[in-house]
C-alpha positions in Angstrom: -50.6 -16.2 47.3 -48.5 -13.2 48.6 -47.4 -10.9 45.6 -43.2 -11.1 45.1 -41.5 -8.5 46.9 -39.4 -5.8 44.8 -35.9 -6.0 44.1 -34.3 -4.1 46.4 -32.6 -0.6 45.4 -28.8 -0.8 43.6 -26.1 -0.1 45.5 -25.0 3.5 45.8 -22.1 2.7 43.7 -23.7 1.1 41.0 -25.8 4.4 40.6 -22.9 6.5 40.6 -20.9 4.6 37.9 -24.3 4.9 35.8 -24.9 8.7 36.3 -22.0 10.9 34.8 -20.2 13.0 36.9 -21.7 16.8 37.1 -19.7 18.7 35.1 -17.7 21.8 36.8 -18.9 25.8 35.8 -17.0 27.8 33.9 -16.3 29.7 37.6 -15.5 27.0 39.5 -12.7 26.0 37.0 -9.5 27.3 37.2 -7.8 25.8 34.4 -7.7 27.9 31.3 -9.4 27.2 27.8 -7.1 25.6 25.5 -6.2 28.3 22.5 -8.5 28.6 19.7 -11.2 26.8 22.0 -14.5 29.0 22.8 -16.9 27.3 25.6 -20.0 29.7 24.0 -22.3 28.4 21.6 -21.8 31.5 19.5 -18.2 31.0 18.9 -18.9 27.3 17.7 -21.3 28.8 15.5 -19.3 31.4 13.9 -16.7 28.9 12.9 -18.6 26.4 11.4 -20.2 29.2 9.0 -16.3 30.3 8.5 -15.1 26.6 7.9 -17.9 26.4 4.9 -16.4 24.9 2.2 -15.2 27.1 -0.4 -15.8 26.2 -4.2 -12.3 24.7 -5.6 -11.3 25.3 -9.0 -10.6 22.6 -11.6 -7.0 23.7 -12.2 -6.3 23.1 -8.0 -8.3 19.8 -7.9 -6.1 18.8 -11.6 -3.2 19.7 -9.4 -4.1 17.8 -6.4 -4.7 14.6 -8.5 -1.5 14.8 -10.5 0.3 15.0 -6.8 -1.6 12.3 -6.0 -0.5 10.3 -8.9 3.2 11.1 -8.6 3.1 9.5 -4.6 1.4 6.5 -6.4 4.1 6.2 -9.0 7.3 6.6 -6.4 5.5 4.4 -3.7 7.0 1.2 -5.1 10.1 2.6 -5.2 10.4 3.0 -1.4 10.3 -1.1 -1.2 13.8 -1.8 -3.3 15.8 -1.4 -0.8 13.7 -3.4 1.8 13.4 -6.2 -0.5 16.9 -6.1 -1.3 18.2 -6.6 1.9 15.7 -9.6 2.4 16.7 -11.1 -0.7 20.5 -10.5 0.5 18.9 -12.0 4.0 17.4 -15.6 2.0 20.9 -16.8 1.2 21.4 -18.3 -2.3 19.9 -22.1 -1.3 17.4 -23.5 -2.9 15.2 -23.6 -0.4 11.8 -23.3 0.4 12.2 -19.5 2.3 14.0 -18.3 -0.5 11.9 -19.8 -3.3 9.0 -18.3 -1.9 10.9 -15.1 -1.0 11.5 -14.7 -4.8 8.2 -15.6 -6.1 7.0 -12.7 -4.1 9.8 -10.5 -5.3 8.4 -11.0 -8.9 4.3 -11.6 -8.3 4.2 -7.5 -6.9 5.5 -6.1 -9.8 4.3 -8.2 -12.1 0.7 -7.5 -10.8 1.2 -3.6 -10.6 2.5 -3.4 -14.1 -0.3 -5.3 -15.2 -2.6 -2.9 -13.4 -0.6 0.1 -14.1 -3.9 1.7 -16.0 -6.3 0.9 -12.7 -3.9 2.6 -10.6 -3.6 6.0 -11.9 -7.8 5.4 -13.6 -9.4 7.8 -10.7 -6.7 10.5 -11.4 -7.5 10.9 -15.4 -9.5 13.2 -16.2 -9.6 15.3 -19.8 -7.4 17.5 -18.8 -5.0 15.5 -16.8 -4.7 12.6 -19.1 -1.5 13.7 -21.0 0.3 15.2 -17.5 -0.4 11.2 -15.9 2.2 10.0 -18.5 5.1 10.8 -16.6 4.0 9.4 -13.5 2.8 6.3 -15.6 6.4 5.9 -16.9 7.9 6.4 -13.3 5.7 3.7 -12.0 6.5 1.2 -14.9 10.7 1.6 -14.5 10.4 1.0 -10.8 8.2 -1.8 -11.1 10.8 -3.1 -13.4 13.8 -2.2 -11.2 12.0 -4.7 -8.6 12.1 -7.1 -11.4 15.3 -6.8 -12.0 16.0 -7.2 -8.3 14.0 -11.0 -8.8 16.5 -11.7 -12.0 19.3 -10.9 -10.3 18.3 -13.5 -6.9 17.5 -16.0 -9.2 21.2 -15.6 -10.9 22.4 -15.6 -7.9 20.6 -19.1 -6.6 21.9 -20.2 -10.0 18.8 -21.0 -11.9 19.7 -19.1 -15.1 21.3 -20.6 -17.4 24.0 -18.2 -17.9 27.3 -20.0 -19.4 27.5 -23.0 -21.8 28.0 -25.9 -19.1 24.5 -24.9 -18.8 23.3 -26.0 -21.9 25.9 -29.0 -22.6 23.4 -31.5 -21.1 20.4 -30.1 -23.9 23.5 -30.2 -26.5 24.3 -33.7 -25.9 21.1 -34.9 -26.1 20.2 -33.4 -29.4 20.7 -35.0 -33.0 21.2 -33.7 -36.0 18.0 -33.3 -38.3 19.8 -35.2 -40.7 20.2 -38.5 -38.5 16.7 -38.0 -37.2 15.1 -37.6 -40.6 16.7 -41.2 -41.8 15.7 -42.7 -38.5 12.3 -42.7 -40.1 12.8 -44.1 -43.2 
């Protein structure tokens, strides 16, 4: 038996797509460095030891978190007005959009009052825990403007019961305790 031949050599293309393309010197180049950008090895160096992290005091990190904290409490706020023009959008049917366009509306806030304490939890510290009450506060009123948003759809679909033709039908139905206590003698 005759040993198998070799495969035979890759195309020159193949090779070149595997190799990278040699890289142009510094000389041959005649586009400029971007600013701030050093081709040495000793420029990269001397900006990493500049770049070391410096030591931050508590009072700046404090600061940082209660920024922090005050975007967390406003964030909400930036979806009122999205939610009111998609609750203006639904139309006041009862209908399977819109209920589920208002059970949304009132499962978010609902949810982020409830974990109103998780929320702002990694931003209290000693020292920030009485400055995180006003961003606390901020984040409970908008999460009960968008409530309010979800009372005022569900008025508007008509499922409160807002004036007394509402209640005529429980009215009429009822007895008084007198007639119902001799109905069991």
């Amino acid at each position: 038996m005759s040993s198998p031949l070799p495969p035979p050599p890759p195309p020159e293309w193949v090779v070149a797509l595997d190799s990278p393309m040699p890289r142009p010197t510094k000389a041959a180049s005649t586009i400029p460095d971007p600013p701030g950008f050093s081709s040495t090895r000793g420029g990269k160096q001397q900006k990493q030891q500049q770049k070391q992290p410096s030591e931050k005091r508590p009072e700046e990190t404090d600061a940082l978190k209660i920024k922090k904290a005050w975007e967390i409490a406003i964030a909400p706020s930036k979806q009122i007005p999205m939610n009111a023009i998609m609750m203006y959008m639904s139309g006041n049917s009862l209908q399977i959009f819109s209920i589920m366009m208002v059970f949304m509306l009132f499962k978010g806030p609902i949810q982020g009052l409830i974990n109103t304490n998780v929320m702002f939890a990694k931003f209290e510290t000693p020292t920030t825990k009485s400055r995180l009450l006003g961003a606390k506060a901020v984040y409970v009123l908008v999460q009960l403007g968008l409530l309010a948003l979800g009372i005022w759809k569900v008025n508007a679909m008509g499922l409160l019961p807002t004036t007394r033709s509402d209640w005529l039908a429980w009215e009429s139905e009822r007895q008084p305790l007198e007639q119902a206590y001799f109905a069991f003698r």
